[in-house]
C-alpha positions, 0 to 999 in steps of 0.5 A: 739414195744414189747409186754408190750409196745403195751398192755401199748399203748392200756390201755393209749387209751381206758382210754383217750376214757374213760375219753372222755365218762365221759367228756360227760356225765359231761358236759351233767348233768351240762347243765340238771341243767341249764335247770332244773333252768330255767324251775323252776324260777318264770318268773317275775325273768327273766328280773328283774333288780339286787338289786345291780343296784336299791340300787346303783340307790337311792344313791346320790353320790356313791363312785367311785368304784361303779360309773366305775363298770358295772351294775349287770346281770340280770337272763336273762343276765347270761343265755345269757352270758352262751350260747355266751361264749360256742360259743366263746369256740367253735369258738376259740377251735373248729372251724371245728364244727359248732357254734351256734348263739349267743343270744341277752340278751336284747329279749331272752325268757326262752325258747330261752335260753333253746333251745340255750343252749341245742344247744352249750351244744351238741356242747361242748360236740363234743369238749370235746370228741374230745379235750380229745380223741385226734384225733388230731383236736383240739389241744388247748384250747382256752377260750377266744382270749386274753387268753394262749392256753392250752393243751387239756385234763381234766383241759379245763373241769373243766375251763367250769363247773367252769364258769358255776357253778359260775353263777348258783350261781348268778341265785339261789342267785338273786332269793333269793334276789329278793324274789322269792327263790327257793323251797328246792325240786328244790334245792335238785333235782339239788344236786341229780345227781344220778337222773340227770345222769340217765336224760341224758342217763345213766342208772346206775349214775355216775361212774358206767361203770368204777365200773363195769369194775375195779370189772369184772377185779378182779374176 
């Protein structure tokens, strides 16, 4: 091997390790904005019955679509259902790493779910790292049993803050529905990331050590 081909070897490693870390620290502020919405919901929301499931209980004869779709989540529901698919992607994906308890929607409490998905974040996290650095032992994603295994790397990620997202959504828009908004200074917390990357161990925001490193380079 030459010269310029092991210097080649090592930048294609330390930017896997790299992007490794940001996998991390990504999926670390994206669970800090789960907890920061449970935290802050008003706790009569938790188990409330959907809109959707009330409006199609009062009509006398909804049209088949509605009668063969299944029943609205509750916030209590989605919370759950969150924490139970990490576990089936850990399961699935990882299965070296010890996956956690699953919760069952119908007794969970706000802080059971606090506590659980702070639990099968820290396990996603080992997986993304692991997934993404490639020390070989997890050489596939798999997002459900049904489903084609991907190749592990950045789009496995995105796969997971997607279906999150998604139901963050659903939190914040049943909570409007349900009269019980969330005020604008937790909404606005939930878009400052700066402030969530410095909550989960990074002092100096997103993207601020690969900054660092591409300006100490040019000097």
């Amino acid at each position: 091997m030459t010269t310029r081909q092991r210097k080649l070897h090592t930048e294609l490693d330390n930017a896997h390790t790299q992007l490794g870390q940001a996998a991390i620290r990504i999926f670390a502020a994206n669970d800090r904005l789960n907890q920061i919405l449970i935290e802050h919901l008003n706790p009569a929301l938790w188990k409330a019955n959907p809109p959707a499931n009330l409006s199609a209980n009062l009509k006398a004869g909804p049209p088949a679509s509605a009668r063969t779709r299944a029943p609205a989540r509750s916030i209590a529901a989605i919370f759950t259902h969150m924490h139970n698919v990490r576990t089936k992607w850990i399961r699935l994906t990882a299965p070296h790493l010890k996956v956690p308890p699953q919760l069952n929607r119908a007794h969970c409490t706000p802080r059971q779910a606090r506590t659980a998905l702070a639990e099968s974040a820290a396990r996603c996290t080992e997986m993304l790292a692991e997934a993404i650095d490639g020390d070989g032992r997890v050489n596939a994603f798999l997002r459900d049993g049904w489903a084609r295994p991907w190749p592990p790397g950045p789009e496995m990620l995105c796969y997971m803050l997607a279906h999150e997202a998604h139901h963050r959504g659903q939190v914040c828009m049943l909570a409007h529905q349900l009269g019980f908004p969330l005020p604008n200074q937790m909404t606005s917390r939930m878009w400052n990331w700066e402030k969530l990357w410095m909550e989960c161990g990074s002092p100096t925001g997103p993207g601020e050590p690969a900054l660092e490193k591409s300006v100490d380079k040019k000097r």
